[in-house]
C-alpha positions in Angstrom: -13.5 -21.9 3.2 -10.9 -20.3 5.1 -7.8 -22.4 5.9 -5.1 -21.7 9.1 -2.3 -23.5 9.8 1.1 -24.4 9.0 1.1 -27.3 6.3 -0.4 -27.6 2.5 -3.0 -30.1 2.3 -6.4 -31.3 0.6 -8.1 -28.5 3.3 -5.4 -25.7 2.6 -5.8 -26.6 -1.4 -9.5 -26.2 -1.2 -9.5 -22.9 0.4 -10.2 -19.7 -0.9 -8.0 -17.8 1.9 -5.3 -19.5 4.1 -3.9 -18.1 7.0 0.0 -19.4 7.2 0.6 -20.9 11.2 3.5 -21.6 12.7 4.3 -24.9 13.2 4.6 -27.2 16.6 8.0 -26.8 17.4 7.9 -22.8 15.8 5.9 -21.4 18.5 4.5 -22.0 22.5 2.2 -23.8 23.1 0.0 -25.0 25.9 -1.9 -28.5 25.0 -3.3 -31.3 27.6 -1.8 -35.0 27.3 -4.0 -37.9 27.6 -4.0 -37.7 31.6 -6.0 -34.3 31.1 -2.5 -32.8 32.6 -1.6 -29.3 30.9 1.7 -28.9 29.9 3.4 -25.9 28.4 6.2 -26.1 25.5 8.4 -23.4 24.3 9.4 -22.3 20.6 12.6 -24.7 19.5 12.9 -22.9 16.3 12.2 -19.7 14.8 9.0 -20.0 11.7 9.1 -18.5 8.4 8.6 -14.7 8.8 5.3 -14.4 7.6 3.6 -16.9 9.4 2.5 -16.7 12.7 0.8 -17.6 15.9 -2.7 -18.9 15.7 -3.4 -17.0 18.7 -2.1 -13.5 17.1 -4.5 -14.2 13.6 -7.4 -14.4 15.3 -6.7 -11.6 17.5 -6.1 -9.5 14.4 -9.4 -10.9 12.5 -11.2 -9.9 15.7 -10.8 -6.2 14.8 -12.8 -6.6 12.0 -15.8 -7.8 14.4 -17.5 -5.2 17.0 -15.9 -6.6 20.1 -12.3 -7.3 19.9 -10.6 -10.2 21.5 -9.3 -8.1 25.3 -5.8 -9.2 24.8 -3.0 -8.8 22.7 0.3 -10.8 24.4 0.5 -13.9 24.7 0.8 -13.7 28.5 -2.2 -11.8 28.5 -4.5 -14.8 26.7 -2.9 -17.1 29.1 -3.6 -14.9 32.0 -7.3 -15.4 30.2 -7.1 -19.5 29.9 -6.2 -19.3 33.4 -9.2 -17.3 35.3 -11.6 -19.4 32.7 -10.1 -22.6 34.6 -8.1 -22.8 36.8 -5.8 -25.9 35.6 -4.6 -24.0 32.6 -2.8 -21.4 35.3 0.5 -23.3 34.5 3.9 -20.9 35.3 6.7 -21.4 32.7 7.2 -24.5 31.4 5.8 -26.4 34.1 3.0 -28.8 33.9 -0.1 -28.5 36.3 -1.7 -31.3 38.5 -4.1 -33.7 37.1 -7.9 -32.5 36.6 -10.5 -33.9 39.4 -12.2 -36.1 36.6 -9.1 -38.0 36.2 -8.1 -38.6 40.1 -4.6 -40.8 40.3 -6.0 -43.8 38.7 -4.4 -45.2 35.6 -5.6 -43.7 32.7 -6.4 -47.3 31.3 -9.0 -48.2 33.5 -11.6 -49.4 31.8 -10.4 -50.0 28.8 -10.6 -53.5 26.6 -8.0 -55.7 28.3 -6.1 -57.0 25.4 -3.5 -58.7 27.1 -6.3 -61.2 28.3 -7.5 -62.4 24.9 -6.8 -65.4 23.6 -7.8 -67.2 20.4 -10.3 -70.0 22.5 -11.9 -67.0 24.5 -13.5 -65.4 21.3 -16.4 -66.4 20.1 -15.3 -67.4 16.5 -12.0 -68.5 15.6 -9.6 -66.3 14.5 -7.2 -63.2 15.9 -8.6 -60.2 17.6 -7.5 -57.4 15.3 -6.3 -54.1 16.9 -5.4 -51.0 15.4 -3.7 -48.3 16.6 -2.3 -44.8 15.0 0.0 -44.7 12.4 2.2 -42.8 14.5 4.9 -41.7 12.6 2.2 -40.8 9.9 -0.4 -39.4 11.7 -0.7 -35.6 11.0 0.7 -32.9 8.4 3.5 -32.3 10.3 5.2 -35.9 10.4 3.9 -36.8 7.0 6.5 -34.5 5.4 9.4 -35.4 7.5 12.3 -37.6 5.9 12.9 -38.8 9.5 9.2 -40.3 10.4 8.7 -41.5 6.7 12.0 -43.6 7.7 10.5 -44.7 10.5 6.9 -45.3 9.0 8.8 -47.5 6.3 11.1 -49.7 9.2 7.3 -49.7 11.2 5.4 -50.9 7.6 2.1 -49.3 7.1 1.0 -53.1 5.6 2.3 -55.2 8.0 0.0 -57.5 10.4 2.2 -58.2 13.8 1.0 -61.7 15.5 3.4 -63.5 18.0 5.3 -66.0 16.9 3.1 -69.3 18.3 0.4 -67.7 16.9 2.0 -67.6 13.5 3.1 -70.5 13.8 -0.6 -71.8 14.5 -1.7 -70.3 11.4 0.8 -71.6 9.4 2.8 -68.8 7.9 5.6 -67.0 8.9 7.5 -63.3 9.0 7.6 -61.9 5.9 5.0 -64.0 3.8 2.7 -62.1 2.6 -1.2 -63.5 4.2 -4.7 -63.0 3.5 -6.5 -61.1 6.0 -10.4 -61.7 6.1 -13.0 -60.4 8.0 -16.9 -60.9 6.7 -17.2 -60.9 3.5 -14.0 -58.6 3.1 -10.1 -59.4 3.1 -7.2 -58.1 2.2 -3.4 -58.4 1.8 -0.6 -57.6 4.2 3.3 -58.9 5.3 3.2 -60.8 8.3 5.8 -59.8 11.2 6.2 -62.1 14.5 6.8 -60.0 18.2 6.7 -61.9 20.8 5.3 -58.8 22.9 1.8 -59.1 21.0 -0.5 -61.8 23.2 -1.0 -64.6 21.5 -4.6 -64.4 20.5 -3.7 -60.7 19.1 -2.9 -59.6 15.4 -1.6 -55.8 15.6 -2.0 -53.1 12.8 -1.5 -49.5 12.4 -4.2 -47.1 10.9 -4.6 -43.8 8.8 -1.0 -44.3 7.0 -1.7 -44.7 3.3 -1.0 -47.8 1.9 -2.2 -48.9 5.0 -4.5 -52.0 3.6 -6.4 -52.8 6.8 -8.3 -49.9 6.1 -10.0 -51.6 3.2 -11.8 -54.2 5.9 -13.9 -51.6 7.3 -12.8 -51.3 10.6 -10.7 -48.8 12.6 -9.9 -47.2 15.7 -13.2 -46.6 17.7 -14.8 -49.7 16.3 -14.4 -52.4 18.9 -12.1 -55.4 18.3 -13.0 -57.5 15.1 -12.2 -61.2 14.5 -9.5 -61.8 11.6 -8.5 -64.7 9.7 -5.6 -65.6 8.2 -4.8 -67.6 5.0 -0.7 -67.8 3.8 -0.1 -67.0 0.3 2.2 -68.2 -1.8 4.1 -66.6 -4.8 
């Protein structure tokens, strides 16, 4: 098991040779957004000295196999990325157009209209659940920042958000702590009231630990489930 990159983890702990990467912010980069635009970012600050570019380690490994990788700057394997498709021939720091798959639609088309449920459209009573990223938790890099873990806590990995008639409805209110079932499974969580979340909605995050809504067996990928709630006292 060979591990590269630029945090310790369950993978880089498990490995019997790591491979120190630079960081994000350490380093350029070229990565596509969710629009399938390209976009280039430049190094903010400088890495510890003995890491480096994951682009520059395998170059390096690939003098150990018969054909080397043909180049050796960074301007050269962009040069590369660029001839192999044409939208990753981005100049500077600039970001090129959007790729012919995604036209100049939004890039929510066809996606589950949330907004549009309500409680009496589904076909059991209850909230839809949806879960989205823990996003000030969600990789290596946030996890060990004081500033995100701030932010995770103020966000609150087991809270369930509902708006404020549907709470109401339900019969509990911000802060108590409810019972969230789905099947035969259930689990506990803080409620919090926004008024932004539709009414037939209840809202919480995944892959944060001591996230509990991972313990009902659902997650992102995995449609919209129908939760209940039950107020608990004590």
């Amino acid at each position: 098991v060979i591990y590269l990159g630029s945090h310790e983890n369950a993978a880089s702990r498990g490995a019997a040779v790591v491979l120190p990467g630079l960081a994000l912010a350490e380093r350029e980069s070229t990565f596509t957004n969710a629009e399938g635009r390209v976009l280039r970012s430049d190094r903010a600050v400088p890495g510890p000295l003995q890491a480096k570019e994951d682009w520059r380690i395998l170059r390096a490994l690939s003098d150990r196999f018969p054909t080397p990788l043909a180049y050796d700057t960074l301007a050269a394997l962009r040069g590369a990325m660029g001839r192999a498709d044409g939208r990753y021939a981005v100049m500077g720091g600039g970001i090129a157009p959007l790729s012919a798959g995604c036209g100049q639609g939004s890039v929510t088309v066809g996606l589950f209209p949330v907004a549009g449920v309500g409680r009496k459209e589904t076909a059991d009573p209850g909230l839809v659940l949806v879960v989205e990223a823990a996003f000030y938790r969600d990789d290596a890099v946030t996890r060990v920042s004081p500033i995100m873990n701030r932010l995770a806590r103020m966000a609150g990995s087991d809270s369930l958000w509902v708006h404020p008639a549907a709470a109401a409805a339900w019969g509990v209110k911000a802060g108590q702590r409810v019972r969230v079932a789905h099947g035969e499974r259930a689990v506990e969580m803080v409620l919090a009231e926004d008024g932004r979340v539709p009414e037939g909605v209840a809202l919480a995050t995944w892959g944060s630990p001591g996230s509990p809504v991972q313990d009902l067996g659902v997650g992102e990928g995995q449609g919209y489930p129908v939760v209940t709630l039950v107020g608990l006292t004590g």
